[in-house]
C-alpha positions in Angstrom: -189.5 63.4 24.5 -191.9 66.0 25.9 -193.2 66.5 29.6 -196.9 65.9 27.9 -196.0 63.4 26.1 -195.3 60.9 29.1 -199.2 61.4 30.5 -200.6 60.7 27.0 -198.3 57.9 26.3 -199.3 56.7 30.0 -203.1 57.0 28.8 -202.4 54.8 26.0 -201.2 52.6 28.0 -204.0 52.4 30.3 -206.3 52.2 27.2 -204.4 49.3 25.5 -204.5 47.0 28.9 -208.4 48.0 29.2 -209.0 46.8 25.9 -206.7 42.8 27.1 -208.5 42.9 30.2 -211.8 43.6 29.2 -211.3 41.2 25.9 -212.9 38.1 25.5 -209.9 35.0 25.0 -211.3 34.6 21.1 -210.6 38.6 20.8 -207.6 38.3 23.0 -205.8 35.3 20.6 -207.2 38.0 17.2 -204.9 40.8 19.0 -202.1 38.2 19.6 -202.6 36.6 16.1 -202.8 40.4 14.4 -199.3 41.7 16.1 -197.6 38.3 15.2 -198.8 39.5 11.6 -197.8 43.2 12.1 -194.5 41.8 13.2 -194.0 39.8 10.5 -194.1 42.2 8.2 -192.2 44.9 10.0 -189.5 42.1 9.5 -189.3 41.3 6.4 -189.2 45.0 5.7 -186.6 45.4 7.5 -184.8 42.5 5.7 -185.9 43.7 2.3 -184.3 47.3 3.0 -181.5 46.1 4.7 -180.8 43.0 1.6 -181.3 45.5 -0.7 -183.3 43.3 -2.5 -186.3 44.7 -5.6 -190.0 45.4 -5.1 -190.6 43.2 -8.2 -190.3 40.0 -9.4 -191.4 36.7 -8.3 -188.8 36.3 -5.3 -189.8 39.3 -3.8 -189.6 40.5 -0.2 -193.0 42.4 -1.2 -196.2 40.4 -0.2 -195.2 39.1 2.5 -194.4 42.5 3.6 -197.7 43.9 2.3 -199.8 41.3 3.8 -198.3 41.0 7.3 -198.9 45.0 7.5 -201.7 44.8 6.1 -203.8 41.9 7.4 -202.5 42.6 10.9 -203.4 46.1 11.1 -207.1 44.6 9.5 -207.4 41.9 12.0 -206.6 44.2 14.7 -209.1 47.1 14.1 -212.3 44.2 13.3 -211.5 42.3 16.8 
């Protein structure tokens, strides 16, 4: 990593915890409930990729990949 990437890194930083402490509780529990949901689907991701399992079919790994990424990265940007 870069010497100028630490102070914008550090700046992001700063902005995220602006954005908690400044955050009303409902907005703080819509940031909580959105990265449970971003996690989510980072997870079973990683579990379709490692399984090896197929995009298609009925016992997919697919929407629940596709909506956790997608609904928590939604949720997040409209709180």
């Amino acid at each position: 990593m870069s010497n100028t990437a630490v102070p914008t890194l550090q700046a992001m930083k700063i902005s995220l915890l602006s954005f908690w402490h400044r955050g009303r509780a409902v907005e703080r529990i819509g940031y909580l409930v959105g990265a449970v949901l971003l996690a989510s689907g980072l997870i079973h991701f990683a579990l379709l990729a490692i399984g090896g399992g197929s995009w298609a079919g009925p016992l997919s790994l697919r929407k629940p990949t596709t909506f956790g990424l997608s609904f928590g990265l939604t949720l997040i940007t409209i709180v």
